[in-house]
DRENGUSE-170145 format. One record per residue (C-alpha): x, y, z. Coordinates in steps of 0.5 Angstrom, whole numbers, plus 2048, in hexadecimal, padded with zeros to 3 digits. Last residue first. Example, Ala and Ser with C-alpha at 12.3 -4.5 7.8 and 13.67 -1.06 7.14 Angstrom:
// residues 2
81B7FE80E 8197F7810 
***
This chain:
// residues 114
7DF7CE888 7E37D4888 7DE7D988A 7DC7D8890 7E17D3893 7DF7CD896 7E17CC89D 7E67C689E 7E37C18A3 7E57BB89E 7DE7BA89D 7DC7C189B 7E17C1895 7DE7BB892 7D87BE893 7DA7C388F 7DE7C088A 7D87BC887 7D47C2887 7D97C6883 7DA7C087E 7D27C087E 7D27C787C 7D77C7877 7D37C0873 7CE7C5873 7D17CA870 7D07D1873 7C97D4873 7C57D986F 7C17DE871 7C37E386C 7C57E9872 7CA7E2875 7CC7DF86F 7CF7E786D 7D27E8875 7D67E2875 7D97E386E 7DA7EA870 7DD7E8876 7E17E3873 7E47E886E 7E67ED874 7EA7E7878 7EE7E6872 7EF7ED871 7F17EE878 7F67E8877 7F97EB872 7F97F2875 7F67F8873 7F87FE870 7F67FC868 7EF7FA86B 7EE80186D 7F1804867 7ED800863 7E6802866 7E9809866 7EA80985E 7E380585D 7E080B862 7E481185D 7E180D857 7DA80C858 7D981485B 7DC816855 7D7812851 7D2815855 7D481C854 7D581B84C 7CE81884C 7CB81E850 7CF82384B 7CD81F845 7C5821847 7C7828848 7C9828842 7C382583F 7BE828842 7C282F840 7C182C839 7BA82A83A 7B883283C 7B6833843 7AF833846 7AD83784B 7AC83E847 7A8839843 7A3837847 7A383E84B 7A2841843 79C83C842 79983D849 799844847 796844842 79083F843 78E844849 78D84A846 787849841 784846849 78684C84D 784850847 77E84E848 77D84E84E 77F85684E 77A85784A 77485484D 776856854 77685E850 77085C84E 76C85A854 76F860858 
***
């Protein structure tokens, strides 16, 4: 009973490297097909990039002009909002003179406009 334990230890342990080594090997691919397929993903990508620039463009082509106008204002707005920065000061000031103007003429302020 012993010996046939031994043996077949044995040979689990003779046989163990090999078929780490084909199962290694079986799992990994050739440098070309690595390649190839590395192209492909890229050429995806690059697909992906060009047909959203397309339909960027389109969607800015069927706007009006004042839509555009408005848009890029936004954009500038949402740009200085995300990087923390403020509006000139001297805009500011001026937007503060006016709305205290305003609220003394009995006129509302407008959110937005001012």
């Amino acid at each position: 009973m012993l010996r046939i334990l031994l043996k077949s230890m044995l040979l689990f342990i003779i046989c163990l490297p090999l078929v780490t080594y084909t199962a290694c090997n079986a799992t990994r691919q050739s440098s070309s097909a690595r390649e190839k397929t590395e192209q492909r993903q890229r050429e995806q990508a690059e697909r992906q990039r060009q047909e959203y620039q397309e339909r960027k463009e389109r969607h800015l082509e069927i706007q009006s002009d004042d839509s555009r106008a408005r848009m890029k204002d936004m954009q500038k707005k949402s740009e200085r909002y995300n990087y923390n920065k403020k509006r000139f000061f001297l805009a500011r000031w001026w937007d503060q003179v006016v709305h205290k103007i305003r609220i003394r003429q009995g006129r509302r302020p407008q959110r937005g406009h001012l």
